[in-house]
TORMAR-339222 format. One line per 3 residues: number of its first residue (from 1); their letters; for each residue x, y, z of C-alpha. Coordinates in Angstrom, 2 decimals, always signed. Layout:
// residues N
NUM	a	X Y Z; ... .
This chain:
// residues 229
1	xxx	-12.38 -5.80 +154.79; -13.98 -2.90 +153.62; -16.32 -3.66 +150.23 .
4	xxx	-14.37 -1.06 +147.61; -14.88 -2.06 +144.14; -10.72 -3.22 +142.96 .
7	xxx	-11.52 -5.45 +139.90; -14.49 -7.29 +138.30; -14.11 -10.43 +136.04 .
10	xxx	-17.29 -9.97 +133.72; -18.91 -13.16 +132.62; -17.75 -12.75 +129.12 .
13	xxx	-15.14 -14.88 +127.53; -13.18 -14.36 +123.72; -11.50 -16.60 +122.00 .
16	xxx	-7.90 -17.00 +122.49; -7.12 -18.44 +119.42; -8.86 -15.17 +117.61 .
19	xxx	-7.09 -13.13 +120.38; -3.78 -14.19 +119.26; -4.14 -14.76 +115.32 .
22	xxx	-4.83 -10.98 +115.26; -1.70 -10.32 +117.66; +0.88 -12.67 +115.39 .
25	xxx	-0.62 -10.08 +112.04; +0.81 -7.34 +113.42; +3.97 -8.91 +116.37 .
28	xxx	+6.55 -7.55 +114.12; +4.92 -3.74 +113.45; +6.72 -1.09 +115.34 .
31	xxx	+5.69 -1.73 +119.28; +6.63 +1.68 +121.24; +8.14 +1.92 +124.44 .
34	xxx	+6.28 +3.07 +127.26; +6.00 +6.44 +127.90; +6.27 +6.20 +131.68 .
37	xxx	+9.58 +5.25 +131.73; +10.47 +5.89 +135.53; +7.93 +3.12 +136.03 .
40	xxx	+9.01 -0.07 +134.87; +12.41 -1.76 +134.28; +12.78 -4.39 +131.36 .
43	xxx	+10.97 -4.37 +127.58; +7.62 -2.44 +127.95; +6.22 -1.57 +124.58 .
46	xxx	+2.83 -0.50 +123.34; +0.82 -0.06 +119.64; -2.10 +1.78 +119.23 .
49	xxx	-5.74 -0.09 +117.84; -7.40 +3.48 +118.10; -6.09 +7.04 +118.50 .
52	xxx	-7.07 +10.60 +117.65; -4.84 +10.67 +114.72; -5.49 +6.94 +113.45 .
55	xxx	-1.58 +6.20 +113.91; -0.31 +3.37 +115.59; +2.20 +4.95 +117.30 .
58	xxx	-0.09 +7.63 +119.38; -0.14 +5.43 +122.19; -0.80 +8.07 +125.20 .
61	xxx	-3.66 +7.15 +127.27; -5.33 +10.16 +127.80; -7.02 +12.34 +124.60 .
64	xxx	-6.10 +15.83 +124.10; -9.05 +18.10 +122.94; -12.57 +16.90 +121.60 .
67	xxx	-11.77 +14.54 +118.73; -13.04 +10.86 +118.95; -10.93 +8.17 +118.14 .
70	xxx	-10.49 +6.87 +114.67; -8.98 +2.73 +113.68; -5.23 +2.79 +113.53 .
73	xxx	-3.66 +1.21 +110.28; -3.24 -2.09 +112.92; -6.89 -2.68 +113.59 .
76	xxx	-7.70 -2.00 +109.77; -5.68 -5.74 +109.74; -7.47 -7.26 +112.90 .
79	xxx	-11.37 -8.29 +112.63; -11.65 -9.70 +115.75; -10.14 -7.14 +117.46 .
82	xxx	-12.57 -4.93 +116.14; -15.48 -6.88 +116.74; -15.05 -6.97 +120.30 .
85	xxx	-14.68 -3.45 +120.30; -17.76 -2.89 +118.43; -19.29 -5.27 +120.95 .
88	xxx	-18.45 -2.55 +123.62; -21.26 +0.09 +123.12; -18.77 +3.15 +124.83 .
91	xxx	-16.99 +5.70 +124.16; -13.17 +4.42 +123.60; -10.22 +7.17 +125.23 .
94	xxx	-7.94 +5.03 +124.61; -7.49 +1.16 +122.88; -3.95 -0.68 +122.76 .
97	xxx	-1.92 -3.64 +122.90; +0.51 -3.43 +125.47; +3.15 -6.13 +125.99 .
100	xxx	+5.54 -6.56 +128.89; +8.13 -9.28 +127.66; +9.93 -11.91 +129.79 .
103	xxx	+11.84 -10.54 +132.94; +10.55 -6.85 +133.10; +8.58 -4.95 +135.69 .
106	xxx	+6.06 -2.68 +136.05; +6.92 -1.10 +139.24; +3.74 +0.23 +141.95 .
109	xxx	+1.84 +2.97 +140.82; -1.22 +4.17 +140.62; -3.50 +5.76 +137.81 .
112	xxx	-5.32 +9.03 +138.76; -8.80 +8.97 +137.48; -9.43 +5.37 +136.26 .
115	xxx	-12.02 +4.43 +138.30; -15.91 +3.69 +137.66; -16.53 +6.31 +140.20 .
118	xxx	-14.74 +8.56 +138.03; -16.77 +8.43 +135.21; -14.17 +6.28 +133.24 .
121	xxx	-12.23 +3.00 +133.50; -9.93 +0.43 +131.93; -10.25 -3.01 +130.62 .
124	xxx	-7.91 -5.60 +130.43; -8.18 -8.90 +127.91; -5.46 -11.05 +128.25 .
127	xxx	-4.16 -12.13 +124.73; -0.74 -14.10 +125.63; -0.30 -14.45 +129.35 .
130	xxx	+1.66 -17.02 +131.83; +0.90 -18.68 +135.28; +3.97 -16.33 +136.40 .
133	xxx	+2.83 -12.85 +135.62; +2.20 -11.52 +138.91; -0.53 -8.58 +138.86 .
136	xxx	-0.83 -7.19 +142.09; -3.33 -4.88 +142.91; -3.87 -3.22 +146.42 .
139	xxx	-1.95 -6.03 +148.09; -4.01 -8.94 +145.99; -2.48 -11.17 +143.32 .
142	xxx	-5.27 -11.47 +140.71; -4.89 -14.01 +137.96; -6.25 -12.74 +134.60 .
145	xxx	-6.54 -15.47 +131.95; -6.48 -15.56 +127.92; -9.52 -14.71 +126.64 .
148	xxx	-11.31 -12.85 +130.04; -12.13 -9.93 +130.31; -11.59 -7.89 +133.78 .
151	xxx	-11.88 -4.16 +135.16; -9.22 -2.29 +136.79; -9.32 +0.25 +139.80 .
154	xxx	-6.03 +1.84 +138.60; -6.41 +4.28 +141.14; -5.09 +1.55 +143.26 .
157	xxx	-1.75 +1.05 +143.65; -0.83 -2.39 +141.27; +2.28 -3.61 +139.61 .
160	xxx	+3.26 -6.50 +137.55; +5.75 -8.82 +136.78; +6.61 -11.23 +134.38 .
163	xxx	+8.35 -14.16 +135.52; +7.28 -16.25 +133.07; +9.26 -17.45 +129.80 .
166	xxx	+6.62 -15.96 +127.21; +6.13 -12.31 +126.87; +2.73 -10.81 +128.34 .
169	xxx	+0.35 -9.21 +125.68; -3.48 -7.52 +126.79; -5.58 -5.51 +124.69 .
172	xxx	-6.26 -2.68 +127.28; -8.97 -0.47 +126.69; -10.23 +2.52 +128.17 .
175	xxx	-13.51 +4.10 +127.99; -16.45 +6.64 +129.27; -19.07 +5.38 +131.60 .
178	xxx	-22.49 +5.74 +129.98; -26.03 +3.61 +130.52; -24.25 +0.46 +128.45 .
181	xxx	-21.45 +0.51 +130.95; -23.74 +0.56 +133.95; -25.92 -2.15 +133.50 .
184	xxx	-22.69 -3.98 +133.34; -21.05 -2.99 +136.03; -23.73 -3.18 +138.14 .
187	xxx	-24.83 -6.76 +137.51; -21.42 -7.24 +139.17; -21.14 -5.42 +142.19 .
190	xxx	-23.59 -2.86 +143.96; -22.70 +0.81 +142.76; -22.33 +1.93 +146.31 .
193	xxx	-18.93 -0.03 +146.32; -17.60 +1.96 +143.39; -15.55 +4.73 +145.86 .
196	xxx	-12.39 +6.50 +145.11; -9.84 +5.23 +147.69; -9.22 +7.22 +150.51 .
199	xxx	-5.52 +9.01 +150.00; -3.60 +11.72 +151.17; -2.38 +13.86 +148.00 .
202	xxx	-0.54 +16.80 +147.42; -1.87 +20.15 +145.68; +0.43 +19.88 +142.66 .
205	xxx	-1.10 +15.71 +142.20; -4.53 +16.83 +142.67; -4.05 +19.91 +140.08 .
208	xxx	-2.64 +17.13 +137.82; -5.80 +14.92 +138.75; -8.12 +17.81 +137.53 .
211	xxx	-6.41 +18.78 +134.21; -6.76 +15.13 +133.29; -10.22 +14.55 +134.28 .
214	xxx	-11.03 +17.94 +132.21; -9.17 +16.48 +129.12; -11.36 +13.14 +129.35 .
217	xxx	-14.45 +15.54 +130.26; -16.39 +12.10 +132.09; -20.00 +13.08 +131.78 .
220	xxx	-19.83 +13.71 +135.88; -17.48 +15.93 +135.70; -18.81 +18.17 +138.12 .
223	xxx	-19.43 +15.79 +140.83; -15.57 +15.03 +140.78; -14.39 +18.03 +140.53 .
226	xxx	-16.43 +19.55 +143.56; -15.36 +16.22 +145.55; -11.97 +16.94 +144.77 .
229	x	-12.25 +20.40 +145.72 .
């Protein structure tokens, strides 16, 4: 098996308890659907921690022109959610809850342009999870439990399911790779390993790949693009 970088499990751990007294403040807010609705079936629903307006409800992943991310009136209400993302010494694209209830599906997909080797990524802390949510990624079931905190190759194809009788919620956050961010990545896994999977795309994805990679504006932008090219 070839030695591509899929997921890490850092050796960091948060309380669940914290995790999920900061989730029951703010359960009955106004939770969004998904945006991506061809991709799931089921209850899929997201609030915003951070966005470029400070609203809750701004829950696109990807920025849109230069301006940072400001708290959301839902982390104003949840200290420990802000301390662990204080903790994280990056800059945040994008920071949300998102909650998959009982019964739905998130169907396979993949995520242009989340990967380390991209110059940006996505975490995933499990706040309220089950022993049957299936996360698949490339092929492999990975179990992510309450409190841990794990890295996602989204450019792999992955899907989830909850099978469970307790709806799924993670704090997912995304992010710019900077020195922070490397020293902790690479304490896990050799940076050689970090490699965009090989795939066959069209012109019209990789177009799409390259106007989203120029809105995030990674601070190797250049590399990509001319590997893309």
């Amino acid at each position: 098996m070839d030695k591509l970088v899929r997921s890490i499990k850092f050796p960091m751990f948060f309380d669940p308890e914290k995790l999920k007294n900061d989730v029951y403040k703010i359960i009955d807010k106004n939770w969004i659907n998904h945006y991506n609705t061809n991709d799931y079936s089921g209850k899929w629903t997201s609030i915003a921690l951070m966005s470029q307006n400070g609203k809750s409800n701004s829950i696109f992943a990807l920025p849109n022109g230069e301006d940072k991310l400001v708290a959301t009136e839902i982390l104003d209400s949840c200290s420990y959610f802000e301390e662990i993302l204080n903790s994280f010494l990056f800059e945040k694209t994008a920071v949300r809850l998102l909650k998959l209830d009982v019964g739905a599906t998130v169907k396979p997909h993949r995520d242009n342009c989340l990967g380390y080797e991209d110059g940006c990524f996505r975490l995933h802390i499990p706040i309220i999870t089950n022993s049957d949510v299936e996360f698949v990624l490339d092929g492999n079931r990975l179990i992510m439990n309450e409190g841990e905190c794990w890295y996602i190759d989204a450019n792999f194809i992955h899907s989830v399911a909850n099978r469970g009788s307790e709806d799924r919620i993670h704090l997912v956050i995304d992010g710019l790779r900077n020195e922070w961010t490397d020293r902790l990545f690479f304490k896990e896994a050799d940076q050689n390993d970090f490699v965009r999977p090989a795939t066959k795309i069209s012109e019209k994805e990789k177009q799409l790949m390259i106007a989203e990679l120029k809105r995030m504006n990674p601070p190797n932008l250049d590399a990509i693009l001319n590997d893309l090219e």
